[in-house]
C-alpha positions as CSV (number, residue, x, y, z in Angstrom):
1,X,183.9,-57.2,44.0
2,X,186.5,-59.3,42.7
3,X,185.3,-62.4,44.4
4,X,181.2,-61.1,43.0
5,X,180.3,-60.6,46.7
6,X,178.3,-57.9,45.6
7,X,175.8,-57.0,48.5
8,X,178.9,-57.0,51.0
9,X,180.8,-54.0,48.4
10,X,177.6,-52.4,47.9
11,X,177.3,-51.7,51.7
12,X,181.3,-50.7,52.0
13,X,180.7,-48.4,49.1
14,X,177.4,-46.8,50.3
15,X,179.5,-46.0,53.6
16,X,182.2,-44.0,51.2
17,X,179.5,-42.3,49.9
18,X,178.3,-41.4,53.4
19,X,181.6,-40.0,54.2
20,X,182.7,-38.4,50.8
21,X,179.0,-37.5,49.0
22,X,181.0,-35.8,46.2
23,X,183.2,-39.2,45.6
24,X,182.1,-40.3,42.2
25,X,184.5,-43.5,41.9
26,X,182.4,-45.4,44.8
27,X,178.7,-44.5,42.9
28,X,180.8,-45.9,39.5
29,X,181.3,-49.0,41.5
30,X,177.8,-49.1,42.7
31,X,176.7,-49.1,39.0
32,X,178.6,-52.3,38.5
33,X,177.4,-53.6,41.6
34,X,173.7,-53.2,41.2
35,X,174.2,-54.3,37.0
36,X,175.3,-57.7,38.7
37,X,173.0,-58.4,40.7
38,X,170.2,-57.4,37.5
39,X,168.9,-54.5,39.4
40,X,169.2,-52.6,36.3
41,X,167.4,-49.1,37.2
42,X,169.3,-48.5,40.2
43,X,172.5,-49.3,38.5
44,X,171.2,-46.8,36.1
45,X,170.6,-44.3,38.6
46,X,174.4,-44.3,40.0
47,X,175.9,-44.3,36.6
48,X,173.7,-40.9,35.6
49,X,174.9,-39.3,38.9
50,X,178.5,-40.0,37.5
51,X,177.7,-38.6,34.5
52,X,176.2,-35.4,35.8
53,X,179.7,-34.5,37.8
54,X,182.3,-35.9,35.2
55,X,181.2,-33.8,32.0
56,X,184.9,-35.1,30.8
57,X,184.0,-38.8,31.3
58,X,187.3,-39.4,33.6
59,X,185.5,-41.7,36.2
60,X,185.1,-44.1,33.3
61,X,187.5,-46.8,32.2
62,X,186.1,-47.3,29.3
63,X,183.1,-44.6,28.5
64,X,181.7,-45.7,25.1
65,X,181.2,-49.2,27.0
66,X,179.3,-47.8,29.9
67,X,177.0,-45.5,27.7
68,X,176.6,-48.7,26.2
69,X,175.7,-50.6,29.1
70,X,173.2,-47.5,30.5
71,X,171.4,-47.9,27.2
72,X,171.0,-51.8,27.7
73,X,169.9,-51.1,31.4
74,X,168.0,-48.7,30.2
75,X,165.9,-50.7,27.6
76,X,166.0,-53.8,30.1
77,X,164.2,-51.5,33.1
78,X,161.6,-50.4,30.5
79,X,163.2,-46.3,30.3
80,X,163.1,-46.7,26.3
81,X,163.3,-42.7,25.7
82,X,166.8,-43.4,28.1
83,X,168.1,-46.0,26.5
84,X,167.8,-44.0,23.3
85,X,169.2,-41.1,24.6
86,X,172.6,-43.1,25.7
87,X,172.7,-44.3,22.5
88,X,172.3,-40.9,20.3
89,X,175.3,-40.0,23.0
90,X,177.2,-42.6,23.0
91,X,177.1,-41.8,18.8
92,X,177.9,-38.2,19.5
93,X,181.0,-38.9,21.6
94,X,182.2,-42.0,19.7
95,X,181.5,-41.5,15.8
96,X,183.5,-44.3,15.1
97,X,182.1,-47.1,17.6
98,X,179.7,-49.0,15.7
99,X,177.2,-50.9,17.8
100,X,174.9,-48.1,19.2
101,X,174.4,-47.6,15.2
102,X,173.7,-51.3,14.9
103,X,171.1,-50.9,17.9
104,X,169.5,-47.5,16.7
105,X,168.7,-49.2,13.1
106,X,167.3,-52.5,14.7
107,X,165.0,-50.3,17.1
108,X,163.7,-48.0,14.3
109,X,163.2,-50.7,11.9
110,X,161.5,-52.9,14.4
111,X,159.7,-50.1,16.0
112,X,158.8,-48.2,13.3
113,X,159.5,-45.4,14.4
114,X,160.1,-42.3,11.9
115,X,160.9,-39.7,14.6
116,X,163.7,-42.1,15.9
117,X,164.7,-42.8,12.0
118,X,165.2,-38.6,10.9
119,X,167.7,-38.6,14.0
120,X,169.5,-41.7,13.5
121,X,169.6,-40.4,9.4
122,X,170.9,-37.0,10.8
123,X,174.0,-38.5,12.4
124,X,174.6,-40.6,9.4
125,X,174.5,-37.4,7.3
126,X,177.4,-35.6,9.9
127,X,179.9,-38.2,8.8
128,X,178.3,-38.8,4.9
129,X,182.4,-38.7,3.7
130,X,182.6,-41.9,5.4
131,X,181.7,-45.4,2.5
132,X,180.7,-47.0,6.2
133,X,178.4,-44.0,7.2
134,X,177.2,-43.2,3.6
135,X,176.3,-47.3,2.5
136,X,174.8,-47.8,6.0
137,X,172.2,-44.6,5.4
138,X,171.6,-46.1,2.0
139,X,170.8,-49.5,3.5
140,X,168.6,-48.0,6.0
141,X,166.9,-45.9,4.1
142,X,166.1,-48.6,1.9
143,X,164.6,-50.9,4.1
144,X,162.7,-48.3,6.4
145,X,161.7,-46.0,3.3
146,X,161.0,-48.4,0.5
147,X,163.6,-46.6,-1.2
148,X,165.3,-48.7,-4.1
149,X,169.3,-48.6,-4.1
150,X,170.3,-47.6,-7.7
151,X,173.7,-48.9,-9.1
152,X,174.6,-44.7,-9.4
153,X,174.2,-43.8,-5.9
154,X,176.1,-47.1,-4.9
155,X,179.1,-46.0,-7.6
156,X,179.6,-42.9,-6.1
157,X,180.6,-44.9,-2.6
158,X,183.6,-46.3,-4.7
159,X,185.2,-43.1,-4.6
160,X,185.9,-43.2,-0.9
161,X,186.6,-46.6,0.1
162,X,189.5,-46.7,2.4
163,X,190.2,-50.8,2.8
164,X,189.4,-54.2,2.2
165,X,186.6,-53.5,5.4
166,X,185.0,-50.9,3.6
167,X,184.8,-53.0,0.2
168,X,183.1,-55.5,2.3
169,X,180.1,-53.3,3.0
170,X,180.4,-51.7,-0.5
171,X,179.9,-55.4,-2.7
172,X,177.0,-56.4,0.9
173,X,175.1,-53.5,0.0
174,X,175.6,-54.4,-3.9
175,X,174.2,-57.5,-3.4
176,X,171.0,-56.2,-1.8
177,X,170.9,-54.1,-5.2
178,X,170.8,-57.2,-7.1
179,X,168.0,-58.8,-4.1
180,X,165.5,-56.0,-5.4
181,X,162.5,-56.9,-7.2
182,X,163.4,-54.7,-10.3
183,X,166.8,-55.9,-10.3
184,X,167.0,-59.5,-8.9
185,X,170.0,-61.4,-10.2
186,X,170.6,-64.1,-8.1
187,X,174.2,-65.0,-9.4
188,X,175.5,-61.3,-8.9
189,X,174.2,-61.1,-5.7
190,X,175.8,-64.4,-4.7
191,X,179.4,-63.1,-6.1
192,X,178.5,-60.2,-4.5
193,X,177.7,-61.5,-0.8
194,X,180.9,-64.3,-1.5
195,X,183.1,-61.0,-2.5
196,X,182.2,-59.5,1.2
197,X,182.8,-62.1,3.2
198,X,186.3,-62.9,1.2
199,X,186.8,-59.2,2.2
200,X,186.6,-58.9,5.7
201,X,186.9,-62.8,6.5
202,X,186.8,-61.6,10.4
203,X,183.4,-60.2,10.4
204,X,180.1,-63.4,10.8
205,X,177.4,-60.9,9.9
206,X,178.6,-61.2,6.1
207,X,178.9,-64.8,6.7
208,X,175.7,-65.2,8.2
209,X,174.1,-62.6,5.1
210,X,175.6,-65.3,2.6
211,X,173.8,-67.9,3.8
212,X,170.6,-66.9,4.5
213,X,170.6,-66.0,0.6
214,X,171.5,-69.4,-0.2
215,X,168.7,-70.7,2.1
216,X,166.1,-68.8,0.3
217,X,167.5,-69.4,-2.7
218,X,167.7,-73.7,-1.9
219,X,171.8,-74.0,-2.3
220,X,171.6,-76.2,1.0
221,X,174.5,-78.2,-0.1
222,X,176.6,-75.6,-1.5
223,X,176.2,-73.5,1.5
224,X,177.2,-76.5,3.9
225,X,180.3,-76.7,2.5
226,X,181.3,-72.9,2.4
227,X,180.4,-73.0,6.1
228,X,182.3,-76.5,7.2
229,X,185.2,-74.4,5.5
230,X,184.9,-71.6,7.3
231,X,183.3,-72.1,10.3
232,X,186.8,-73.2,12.1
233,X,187.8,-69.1,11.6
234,X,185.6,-68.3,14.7
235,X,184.8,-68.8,17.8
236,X,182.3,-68.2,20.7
237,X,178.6,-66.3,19.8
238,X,179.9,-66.4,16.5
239,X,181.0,-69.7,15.9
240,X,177.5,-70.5,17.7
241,X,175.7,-68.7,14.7
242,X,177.4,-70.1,11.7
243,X,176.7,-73.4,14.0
244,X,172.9,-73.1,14.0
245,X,172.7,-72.2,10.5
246,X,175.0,-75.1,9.6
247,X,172.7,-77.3,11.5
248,X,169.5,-75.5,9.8
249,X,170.7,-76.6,6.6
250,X,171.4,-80.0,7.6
251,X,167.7,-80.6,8.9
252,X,166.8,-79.4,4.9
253,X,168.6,-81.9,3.5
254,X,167.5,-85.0,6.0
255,X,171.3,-84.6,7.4
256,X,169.6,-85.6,11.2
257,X,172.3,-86.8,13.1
258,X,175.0,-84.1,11.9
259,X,172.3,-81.4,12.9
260,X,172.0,-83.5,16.4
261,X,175.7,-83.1,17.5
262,X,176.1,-79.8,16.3
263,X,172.4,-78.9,18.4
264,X,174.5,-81.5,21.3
265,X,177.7,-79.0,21.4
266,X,175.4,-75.7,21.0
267,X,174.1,-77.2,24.0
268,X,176.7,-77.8,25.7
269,X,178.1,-74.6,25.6
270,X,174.9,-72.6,26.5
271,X,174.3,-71.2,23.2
272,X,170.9,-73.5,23.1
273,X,168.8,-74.0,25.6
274,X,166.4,-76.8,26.5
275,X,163.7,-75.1,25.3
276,X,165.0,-74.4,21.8
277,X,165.3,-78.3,21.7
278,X,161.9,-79.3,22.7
279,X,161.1,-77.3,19.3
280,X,163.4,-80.0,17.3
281,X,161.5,-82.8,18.7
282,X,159.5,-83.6,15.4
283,X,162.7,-83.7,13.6
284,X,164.7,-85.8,16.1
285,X,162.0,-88.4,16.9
286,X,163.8,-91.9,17.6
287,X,166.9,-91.0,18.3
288,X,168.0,-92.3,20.9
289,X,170.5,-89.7,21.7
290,X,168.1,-86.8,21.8
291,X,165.5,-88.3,24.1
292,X,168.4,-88.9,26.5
293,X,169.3,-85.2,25.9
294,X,165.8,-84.2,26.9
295,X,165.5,-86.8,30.1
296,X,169.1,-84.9,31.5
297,X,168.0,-81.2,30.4
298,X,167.1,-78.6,33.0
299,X,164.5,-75.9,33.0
300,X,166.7,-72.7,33.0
């Protein structure tokens, strides 16, 4: 496993299994196996056989991860009702781990789906004494129920905010109060969306909020220099996102050959692919640099 030969340790740990069927380490080690090699429902099928034995989670060396990872496989191998089920878990054994949250209010919200919604609400309601728990039901309940935030219901959060990660979401969610149709205020939700990401500098998401406001709202220039500033605070997928939107806002303002190197490194470092260049085309036309891109670029 160690040197990804995985077909060889899948047939040593299929003959452990032979010899000790009740051996749940070795079917563990499959799951990881057969995840490698993208055969995602059998690694599935090993990792549920785990679970069934270990009610404690011991086999695991890290159990929120793998209920994690059975939820992606899950989703991947087309078992949706599975992949939501790991997640619900994954919630009810780890109240504090915050992606499968994340997850369960991008699949209601993209799905629609109300039954999926009530449960996700339901969880949120179990730890309401949280400000993370209690502004993330507002903000979903917003955007999947149509249901305005008021400046009241927000208020009361301020009561029980613990740190400076807590304000963030507090003056995020404040902001989308200003966004509202009844109660737009573009300059308090701007101080609002700056105050976040001053807050919890280590979080892109508010980052990335900011300046998608600032896109909508045409402060192209402004934004490029908050995000030349800041950018240098992160690094990998999100450096790569406040790098595309850097480069976005350089193609609004004619910037072409900034928004080429930045597209060049994005590139470079997988974050792009070919594909998502052949779509610039238009914008790069003549330059020399990105027809020489194109002429070296693989099909993935």
């Amino acid at each position: 496993m160690r040197k990804e030969n995985w077909e060889t340790a899948i047939k040593l740990l299929e003959k452990s299994i032979e010899k000790s069927p009740g051996w749940l380490i070795p079917k563990y080690y499959l799951g990881i196996c057969h995840s490698k090699r993208f055969n995602y429902r059998k690694a599935l099928e090993y990792y549920e056989q785990v679970l069934q034995k270990d009610k404690s989670y011991k086999t695991f060396e890290c159990t929120k991860c793998i209920l994690l990872n059975m939820a992606e496989y899950a989703f991947r191998s087309k078992q949706h009702a599975k992949g939501l089920q790991y997640l619900f878990m994954n919630i009810d054994q780890f109240p504090d781990h915050w992606e499968p949250y994340e997850l369960l209010y991008s699949y209601a919200l993209e799905k629609k789906d109300s039954s999926i919604a009530k449960d996700f609400i339901k969880r949120l309601n179990v730890y309401n004494d949280t400000a993370s728990m209690r502004l993330l039901r507002l903000r979903f309940e917003h955007e999947f129920y149509k249901r305005p935030l008021s400046i009241k219901t927000l208020e009361e959060s301020i009561l029980i905010l613990n740190d400076n990660i807590d304000s963030a979401d507090y003056f995020y969610t404040l902001g989308l109060y200003y966004e509202q149709k009844n109660s737009y205020d573009a300059d308090s939700a701007m101080i609002c969306y700056l105050k976040a990401a001053d807050l919890d500098k280590e979080e892109v998401f508010y980052i990335t909020s900011l300046g998608d406001f600032m896109e909508k709202e045409g402060m192209m220039e402004e934004l490029q220099e908050i995000l030349e500033e800041r950018i240098t605070l992160f690094t990998g997928e999100d450096k790569g996102q406040l790098q595309e939107l850097l480069a976005n806002s350089y193609l609004a303002t004619n910037d072409y050959e900034k928004a080429l190197n930045i597209c060049k490194e994005l590139l470079k470092v997988g974050y792009l692919k070919c594909s998502d260049m052949r779509k610039l085309k238009k914008a790069f036309k003549g330059f020399t640099d990105y027809e020489k891109i194109m002429k070296e670029c693989k099909e993935e």
